[in-house]
MDAnalysis code that builds the backbone (N, CA, C; Angstrom):
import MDAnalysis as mda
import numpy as np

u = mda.Universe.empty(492, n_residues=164, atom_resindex=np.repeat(np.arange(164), 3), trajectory=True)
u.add_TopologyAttr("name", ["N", "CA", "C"] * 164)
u.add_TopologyAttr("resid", np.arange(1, 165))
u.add_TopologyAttr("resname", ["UNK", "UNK", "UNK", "UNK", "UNK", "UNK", "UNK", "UNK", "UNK", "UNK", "UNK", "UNK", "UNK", "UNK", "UNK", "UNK", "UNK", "UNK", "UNK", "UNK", "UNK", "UNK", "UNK", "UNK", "UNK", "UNK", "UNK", "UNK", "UNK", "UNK", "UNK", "UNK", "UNK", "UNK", "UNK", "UNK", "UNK", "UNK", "UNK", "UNK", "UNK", "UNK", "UNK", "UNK", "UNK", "UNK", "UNK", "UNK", "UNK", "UNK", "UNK", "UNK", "UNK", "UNK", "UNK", "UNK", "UNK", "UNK", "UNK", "UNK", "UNK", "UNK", "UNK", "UNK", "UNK", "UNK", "UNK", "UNK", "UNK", "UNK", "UNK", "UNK", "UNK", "UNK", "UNK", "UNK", "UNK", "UNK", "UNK", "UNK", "UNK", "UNK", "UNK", "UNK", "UNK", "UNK", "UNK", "UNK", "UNK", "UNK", "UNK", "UNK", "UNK", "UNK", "UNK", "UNK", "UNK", "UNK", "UNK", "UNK", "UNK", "UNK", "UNK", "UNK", "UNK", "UNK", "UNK", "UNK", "UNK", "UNK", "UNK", "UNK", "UNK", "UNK", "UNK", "UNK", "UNK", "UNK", "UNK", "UNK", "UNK", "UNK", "UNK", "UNK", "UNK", "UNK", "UNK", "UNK", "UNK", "UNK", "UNK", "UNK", "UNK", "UNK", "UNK", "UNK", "UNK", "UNK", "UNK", "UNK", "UNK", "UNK", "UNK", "UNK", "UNK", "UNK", "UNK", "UNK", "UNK", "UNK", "UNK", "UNK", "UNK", "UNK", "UNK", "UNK", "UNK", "UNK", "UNK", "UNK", "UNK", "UNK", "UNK", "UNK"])
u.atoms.positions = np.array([
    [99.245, 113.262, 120.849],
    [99.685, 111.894, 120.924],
    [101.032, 111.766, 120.217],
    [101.686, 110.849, 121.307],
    [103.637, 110.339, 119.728],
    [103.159, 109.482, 119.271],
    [103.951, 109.433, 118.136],
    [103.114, 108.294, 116.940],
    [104.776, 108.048, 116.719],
    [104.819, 106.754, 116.511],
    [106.041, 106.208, 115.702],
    [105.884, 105.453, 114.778],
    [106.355, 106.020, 113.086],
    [105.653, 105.209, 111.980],
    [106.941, 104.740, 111.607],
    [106.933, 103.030, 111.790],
    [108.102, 102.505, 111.266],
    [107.796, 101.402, 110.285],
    [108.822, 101.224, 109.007],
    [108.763, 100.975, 108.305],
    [109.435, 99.572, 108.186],
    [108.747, 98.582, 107.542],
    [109.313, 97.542, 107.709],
    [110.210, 96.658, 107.362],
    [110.986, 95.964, 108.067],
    [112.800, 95.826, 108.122],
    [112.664, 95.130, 106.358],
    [114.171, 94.743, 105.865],
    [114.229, 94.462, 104.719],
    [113.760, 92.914, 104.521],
    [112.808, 92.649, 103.587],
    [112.175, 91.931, 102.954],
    [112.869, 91.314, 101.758],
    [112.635, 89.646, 101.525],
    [112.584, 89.389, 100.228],
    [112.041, 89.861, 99.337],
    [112.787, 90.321, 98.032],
    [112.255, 91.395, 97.338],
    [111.367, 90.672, 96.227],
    [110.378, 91.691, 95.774],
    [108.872, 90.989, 95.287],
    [109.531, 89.973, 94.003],
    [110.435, 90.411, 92.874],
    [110.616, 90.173, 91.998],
    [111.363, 88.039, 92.266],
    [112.140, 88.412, 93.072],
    [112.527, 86.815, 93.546],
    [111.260, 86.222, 94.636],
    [110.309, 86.280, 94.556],
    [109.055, 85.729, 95.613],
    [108.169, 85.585, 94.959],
    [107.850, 84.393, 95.091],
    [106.793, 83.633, 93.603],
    [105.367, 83.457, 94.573],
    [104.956, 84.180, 95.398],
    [103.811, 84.455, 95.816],
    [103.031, 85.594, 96.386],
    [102.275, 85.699, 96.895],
    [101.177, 87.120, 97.371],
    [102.109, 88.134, 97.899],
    [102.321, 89.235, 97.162],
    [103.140, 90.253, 97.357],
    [102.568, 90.406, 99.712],
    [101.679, 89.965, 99.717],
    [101.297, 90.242, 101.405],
    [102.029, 89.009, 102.255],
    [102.803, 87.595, 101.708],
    [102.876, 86.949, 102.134],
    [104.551, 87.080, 102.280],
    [105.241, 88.135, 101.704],
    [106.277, 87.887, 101.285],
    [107.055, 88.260, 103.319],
    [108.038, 87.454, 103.348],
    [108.282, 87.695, 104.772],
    [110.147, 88.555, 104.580],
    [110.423, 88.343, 105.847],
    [111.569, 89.233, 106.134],
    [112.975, 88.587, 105.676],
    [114.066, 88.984, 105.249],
    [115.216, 87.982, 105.210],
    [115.838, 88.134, 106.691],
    [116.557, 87.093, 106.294],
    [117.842, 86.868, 108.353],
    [118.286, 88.303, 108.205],
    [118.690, 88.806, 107.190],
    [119.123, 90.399, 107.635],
    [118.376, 91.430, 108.494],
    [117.580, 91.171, 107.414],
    [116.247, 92.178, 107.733],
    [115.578, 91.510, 109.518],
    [115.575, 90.188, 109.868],
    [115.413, 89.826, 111.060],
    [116.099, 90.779, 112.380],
    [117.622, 90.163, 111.998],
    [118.802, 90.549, 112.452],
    [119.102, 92.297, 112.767],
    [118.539, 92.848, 111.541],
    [118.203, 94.590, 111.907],
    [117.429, 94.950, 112.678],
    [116.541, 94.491, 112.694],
    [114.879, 94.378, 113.565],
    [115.328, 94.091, 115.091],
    [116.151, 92.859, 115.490],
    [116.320, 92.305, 116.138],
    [117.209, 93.690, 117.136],
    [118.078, 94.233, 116.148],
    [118.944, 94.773, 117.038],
    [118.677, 95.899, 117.229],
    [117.838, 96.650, 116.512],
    [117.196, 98.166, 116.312],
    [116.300, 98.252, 117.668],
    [115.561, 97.210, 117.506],
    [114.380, 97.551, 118.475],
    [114.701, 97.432, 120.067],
    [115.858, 96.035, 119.834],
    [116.465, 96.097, 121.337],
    [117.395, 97.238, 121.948],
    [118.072, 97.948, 120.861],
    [118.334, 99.037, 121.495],
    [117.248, 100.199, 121.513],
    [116.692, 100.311, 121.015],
    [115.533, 101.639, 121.076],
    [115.117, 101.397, 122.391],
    [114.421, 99.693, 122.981],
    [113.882, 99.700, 123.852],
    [114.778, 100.067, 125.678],
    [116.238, 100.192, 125.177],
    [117.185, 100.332, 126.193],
    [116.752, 101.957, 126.256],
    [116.510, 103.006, 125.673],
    [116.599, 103.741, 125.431],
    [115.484, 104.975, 125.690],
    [114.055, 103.929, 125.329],
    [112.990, 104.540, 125.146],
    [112.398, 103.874, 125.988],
    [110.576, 104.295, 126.508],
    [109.796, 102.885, 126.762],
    [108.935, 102.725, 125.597],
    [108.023, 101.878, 125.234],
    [107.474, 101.556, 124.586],
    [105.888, 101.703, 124.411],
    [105.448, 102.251, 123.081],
    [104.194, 102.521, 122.854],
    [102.762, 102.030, 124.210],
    [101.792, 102.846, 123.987],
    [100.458, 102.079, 124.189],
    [99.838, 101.237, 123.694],
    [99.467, 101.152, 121.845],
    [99.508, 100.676, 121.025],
    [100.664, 100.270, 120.015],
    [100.446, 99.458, 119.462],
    [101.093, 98.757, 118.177],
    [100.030, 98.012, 117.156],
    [100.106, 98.578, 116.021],
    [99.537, 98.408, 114.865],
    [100.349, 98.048, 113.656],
    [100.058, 96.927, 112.842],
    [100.715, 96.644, 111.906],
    [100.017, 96.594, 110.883],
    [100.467, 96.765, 109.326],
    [99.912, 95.789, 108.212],
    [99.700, 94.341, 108.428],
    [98.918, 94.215, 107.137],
    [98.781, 92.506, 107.521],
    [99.628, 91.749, 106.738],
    [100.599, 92.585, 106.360],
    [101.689, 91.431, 105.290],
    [102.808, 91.068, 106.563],
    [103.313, 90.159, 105.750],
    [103.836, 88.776, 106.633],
    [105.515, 90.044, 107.066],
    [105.517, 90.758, 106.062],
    [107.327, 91.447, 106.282],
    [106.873, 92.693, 107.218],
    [105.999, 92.962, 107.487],
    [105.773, 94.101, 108.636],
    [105.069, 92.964, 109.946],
    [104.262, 92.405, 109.637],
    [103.899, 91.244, 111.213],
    [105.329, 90.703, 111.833],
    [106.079, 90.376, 110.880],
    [107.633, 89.810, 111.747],
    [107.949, 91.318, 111.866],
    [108.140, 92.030, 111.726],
    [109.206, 93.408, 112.039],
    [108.412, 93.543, 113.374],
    [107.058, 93.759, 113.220],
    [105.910, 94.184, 114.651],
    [106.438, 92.613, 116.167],
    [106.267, 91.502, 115.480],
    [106.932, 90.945, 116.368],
    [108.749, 91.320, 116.870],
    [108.924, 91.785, 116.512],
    [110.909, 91.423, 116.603],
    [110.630, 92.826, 117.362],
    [109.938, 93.969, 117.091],
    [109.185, 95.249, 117.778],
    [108.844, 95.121, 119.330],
    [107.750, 94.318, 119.258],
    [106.819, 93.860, 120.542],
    [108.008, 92.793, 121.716],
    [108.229, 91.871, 120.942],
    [109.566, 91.187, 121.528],
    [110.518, 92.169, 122.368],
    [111.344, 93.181, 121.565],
    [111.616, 93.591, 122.571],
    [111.487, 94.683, 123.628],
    [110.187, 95.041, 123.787],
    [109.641, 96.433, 124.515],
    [108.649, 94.926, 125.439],
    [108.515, 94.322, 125.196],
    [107.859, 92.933, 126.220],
    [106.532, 93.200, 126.009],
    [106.376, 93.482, 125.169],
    [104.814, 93.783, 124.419],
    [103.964, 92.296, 124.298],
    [102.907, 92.086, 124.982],
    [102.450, 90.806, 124.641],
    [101.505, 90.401, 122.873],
    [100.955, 91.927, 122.702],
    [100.326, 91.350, 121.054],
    [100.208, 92.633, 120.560],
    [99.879, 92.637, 119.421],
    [99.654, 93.841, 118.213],
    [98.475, 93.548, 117.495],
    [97.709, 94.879, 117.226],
    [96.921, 94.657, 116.135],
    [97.105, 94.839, 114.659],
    [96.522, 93.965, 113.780],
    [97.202, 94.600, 112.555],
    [95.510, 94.912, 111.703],
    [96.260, 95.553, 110.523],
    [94.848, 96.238, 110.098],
    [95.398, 96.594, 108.856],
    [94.254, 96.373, 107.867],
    [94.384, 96.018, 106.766],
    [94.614, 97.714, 105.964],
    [94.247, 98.937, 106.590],
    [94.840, 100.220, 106.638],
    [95.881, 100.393, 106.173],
    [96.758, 99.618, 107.111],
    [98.359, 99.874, 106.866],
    [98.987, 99.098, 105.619],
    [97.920, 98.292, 105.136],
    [98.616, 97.422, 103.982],
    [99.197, 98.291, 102.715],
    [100.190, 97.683, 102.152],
    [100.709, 98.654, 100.951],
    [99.565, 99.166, 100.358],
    [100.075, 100.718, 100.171],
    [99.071, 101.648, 99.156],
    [98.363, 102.286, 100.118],
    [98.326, 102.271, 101.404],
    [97.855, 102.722, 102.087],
    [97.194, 104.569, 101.857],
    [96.381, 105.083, 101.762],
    [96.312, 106.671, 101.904],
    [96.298, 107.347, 103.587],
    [96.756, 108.382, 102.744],
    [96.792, 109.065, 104.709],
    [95.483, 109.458, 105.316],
    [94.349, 109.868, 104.786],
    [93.055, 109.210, 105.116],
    [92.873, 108.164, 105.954],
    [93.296, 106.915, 105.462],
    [92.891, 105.635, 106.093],
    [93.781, 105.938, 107.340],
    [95.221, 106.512, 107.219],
    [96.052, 106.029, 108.348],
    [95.337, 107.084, 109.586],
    [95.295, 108.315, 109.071],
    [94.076, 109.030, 110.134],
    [93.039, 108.487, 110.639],
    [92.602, 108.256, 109.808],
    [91.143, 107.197, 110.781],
    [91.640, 106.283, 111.815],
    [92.558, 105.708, 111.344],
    [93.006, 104.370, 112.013],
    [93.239, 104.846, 113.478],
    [94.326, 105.921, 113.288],
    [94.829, 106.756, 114.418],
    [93.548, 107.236, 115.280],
    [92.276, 107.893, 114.892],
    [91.449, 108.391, 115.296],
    [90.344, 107.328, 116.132],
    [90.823, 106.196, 116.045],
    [90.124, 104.567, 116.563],
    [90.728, 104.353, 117.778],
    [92.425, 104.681, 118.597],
    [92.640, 104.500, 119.342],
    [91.824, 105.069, 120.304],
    [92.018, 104.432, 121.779],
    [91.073, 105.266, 123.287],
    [91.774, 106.471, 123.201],
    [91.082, 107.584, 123.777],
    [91.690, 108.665, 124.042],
    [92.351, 108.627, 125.318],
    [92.649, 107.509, 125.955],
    [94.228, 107.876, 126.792],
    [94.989, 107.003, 126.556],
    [94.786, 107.087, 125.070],
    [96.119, 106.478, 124.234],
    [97.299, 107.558, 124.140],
    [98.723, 107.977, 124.324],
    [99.424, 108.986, 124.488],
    [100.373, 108.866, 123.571],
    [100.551, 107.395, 123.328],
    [101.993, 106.958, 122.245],
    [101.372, 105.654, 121.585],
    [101.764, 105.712, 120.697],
    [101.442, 104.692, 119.562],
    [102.468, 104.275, 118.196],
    [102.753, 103.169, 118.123],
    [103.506, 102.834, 116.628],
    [102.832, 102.183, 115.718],
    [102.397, 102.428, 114.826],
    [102.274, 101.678, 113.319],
    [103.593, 101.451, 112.584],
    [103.209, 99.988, 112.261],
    [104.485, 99.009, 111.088],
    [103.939, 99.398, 109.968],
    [104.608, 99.296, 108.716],
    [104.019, 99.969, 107.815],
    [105.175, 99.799, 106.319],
    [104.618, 100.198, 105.472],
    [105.129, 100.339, 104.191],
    [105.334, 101.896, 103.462],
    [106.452, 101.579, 102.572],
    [106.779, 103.139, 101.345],
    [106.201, 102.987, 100.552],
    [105.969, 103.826, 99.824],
    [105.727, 105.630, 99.943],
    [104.765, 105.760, 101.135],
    [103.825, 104.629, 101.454],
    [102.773, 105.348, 102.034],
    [103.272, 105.956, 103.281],
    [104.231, 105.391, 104.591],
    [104.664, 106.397, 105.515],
    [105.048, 107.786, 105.069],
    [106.049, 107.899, 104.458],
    [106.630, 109.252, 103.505],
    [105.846, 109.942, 103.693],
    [104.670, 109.615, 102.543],
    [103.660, 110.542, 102.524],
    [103.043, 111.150, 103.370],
    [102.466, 110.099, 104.408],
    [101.806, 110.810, 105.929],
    [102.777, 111.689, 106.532],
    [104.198, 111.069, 106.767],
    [104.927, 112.176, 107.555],
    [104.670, 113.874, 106.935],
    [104.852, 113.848, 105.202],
    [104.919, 114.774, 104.335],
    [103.158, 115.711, 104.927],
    [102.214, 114.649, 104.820],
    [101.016, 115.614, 104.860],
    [100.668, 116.050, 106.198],
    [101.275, 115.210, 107.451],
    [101.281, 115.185, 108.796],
    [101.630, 116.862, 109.158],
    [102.985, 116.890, 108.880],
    [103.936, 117.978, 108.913],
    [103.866, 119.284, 108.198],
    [103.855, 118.768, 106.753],
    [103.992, 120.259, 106.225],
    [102.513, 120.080, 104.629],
    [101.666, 119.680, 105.156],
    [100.836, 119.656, 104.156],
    [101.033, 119.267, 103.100],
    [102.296, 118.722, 102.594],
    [102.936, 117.130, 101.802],
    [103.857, 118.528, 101.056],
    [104.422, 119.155, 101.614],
    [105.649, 119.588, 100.495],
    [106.688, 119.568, 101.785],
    [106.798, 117.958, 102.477],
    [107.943, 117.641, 102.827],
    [108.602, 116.740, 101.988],
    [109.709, 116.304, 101.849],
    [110.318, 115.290, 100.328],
    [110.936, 114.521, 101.551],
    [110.157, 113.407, 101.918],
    [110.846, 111.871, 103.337],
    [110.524, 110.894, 102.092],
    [112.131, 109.837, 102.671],
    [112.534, 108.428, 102.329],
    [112.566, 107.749, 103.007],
    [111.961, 106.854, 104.024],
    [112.045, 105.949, 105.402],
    [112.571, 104.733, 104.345],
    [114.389, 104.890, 105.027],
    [114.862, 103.227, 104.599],
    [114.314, 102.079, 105.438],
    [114.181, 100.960, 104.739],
    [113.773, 99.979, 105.861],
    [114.312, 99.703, 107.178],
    [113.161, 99.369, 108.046],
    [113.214, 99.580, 109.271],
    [113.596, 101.099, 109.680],
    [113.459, 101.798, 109.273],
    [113.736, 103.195, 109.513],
    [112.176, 103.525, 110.873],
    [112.510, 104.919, 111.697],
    [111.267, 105.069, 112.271],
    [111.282, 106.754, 112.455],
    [110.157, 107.277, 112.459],
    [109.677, 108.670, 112.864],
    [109.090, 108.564, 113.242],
    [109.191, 109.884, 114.551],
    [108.555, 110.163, 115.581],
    [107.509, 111.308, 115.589],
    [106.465, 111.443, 115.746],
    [105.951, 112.246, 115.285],
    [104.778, 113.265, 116.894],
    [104.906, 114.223, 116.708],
    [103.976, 114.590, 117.886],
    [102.305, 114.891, 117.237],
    [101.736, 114.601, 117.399],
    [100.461, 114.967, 116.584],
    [99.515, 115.942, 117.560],
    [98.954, 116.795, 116.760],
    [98.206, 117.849, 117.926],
    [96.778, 117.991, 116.615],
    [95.811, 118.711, 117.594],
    [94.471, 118.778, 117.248],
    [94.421, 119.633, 116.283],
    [94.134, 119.881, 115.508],
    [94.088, 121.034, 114.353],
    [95.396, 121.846, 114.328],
    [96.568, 121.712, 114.172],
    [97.704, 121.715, 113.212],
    [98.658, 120.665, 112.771],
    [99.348, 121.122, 112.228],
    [100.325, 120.171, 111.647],
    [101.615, 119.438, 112.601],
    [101.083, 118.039, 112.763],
    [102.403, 117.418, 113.487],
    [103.550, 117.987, 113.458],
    [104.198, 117.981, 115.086],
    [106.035, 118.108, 114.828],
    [106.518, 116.779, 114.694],
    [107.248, 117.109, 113.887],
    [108.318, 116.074, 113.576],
    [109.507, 116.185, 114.346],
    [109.419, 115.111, 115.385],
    [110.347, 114.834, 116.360],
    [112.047, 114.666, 115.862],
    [111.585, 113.514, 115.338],
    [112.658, 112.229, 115.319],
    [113.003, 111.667, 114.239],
    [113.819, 111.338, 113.202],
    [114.056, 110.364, 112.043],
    [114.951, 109.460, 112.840],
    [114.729, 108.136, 112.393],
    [116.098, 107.475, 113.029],
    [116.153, 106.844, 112.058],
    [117.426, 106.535, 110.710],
    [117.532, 105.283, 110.085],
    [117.989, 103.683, 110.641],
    [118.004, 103.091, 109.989],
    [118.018, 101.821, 110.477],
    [119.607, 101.867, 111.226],
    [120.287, 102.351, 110.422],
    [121.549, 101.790, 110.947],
    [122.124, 102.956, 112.555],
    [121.712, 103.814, 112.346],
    [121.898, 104.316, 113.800],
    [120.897, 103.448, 114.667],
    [119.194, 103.175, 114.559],
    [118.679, 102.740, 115.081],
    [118.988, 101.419, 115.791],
    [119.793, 100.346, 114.710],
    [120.645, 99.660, 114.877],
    [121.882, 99.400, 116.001],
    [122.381, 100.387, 115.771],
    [123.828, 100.794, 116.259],
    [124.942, 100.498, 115.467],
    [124.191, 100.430, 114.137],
    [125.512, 99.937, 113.202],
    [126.267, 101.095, 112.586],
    [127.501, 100.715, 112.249],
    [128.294, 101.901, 111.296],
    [127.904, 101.733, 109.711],
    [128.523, 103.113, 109.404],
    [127.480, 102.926, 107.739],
    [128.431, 101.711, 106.849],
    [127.693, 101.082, 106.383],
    [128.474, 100.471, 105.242],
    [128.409, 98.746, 106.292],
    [127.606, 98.331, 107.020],
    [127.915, 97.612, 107.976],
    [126.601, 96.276, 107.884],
])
């Protein structure tokens, strides 16, 4: 199965947000990245079978601004993917889709993507940083270790230049 674990666009950060670290939502930037990342990916790519999100409010808008533009009508989200996530849970989760599921994306949060890519791949002595909205592609096979396709950071994903 491809798995695309993307991470969700930039958020108001916890320290200025005077409520439920799950409620905290996206800024116009972080919209605006989302907005333009996904519409070009979707020029580019087609789009998952599934879509799975956390249930915090800054990965549900990234999964919408996602679904929006691949013409995705809904997503599930699951409380799995919520920060702190272990790669345990995200396996299971994965292991819940139908089996002629072929491609799939989970929205998601750091460290915990990192980590899965890390234990996915090389039994966790890979060293991954997914900047926000960042995405990896991942091939997953039955008893070995995922290839790792794809990194895309935000700003190529984007189409932006660095510093932009």
């Amino acid at each position: 199965m491809r798995l695309w674990l993307i991470r969700h666009a930039v958020a108001v950060e916890a320290d200025a947000f005077d409520g439920d670290d799950l409620a905290r939502p996206l800024t116009a930037e972080g919209r605006r990245t989302a907005q333009a990342a996904f519409s070009r990916l979707a020029r580019l790519r087609r789009g998952p079978d599934v879509v799975v999100s956390s249930q915090a409010v800054r990965a549900r808008e990234t999964a919408d601004a996602f679904c929006l533009a691949f013409g995705l009508r809904d997503y599930q989200r699951s409380e799995c993917l919520n920060p702190g996530c272990r790669f345990k849970d995200i396996r299971k989760l994965v292991a819940t889709f139908p089996a002629r599921t072929k491609f799939a994306a989970l929205i998601g949060h750091e460290p915990d993507f990192s980590k899965a890519v890390s234990r996915w791949t090389a039994d966790g002595h890979l060293n991954v940083n997914l900047k926000k909205c960042a995405l990896v592609e991942l091939e997953l096979r039955k008893n070995e270790p995922a290839e790792l396709l794809m990194v895309l950071p935000p700003d190529v994903l984007a189409g932006l230049s660095h510093g932009s």
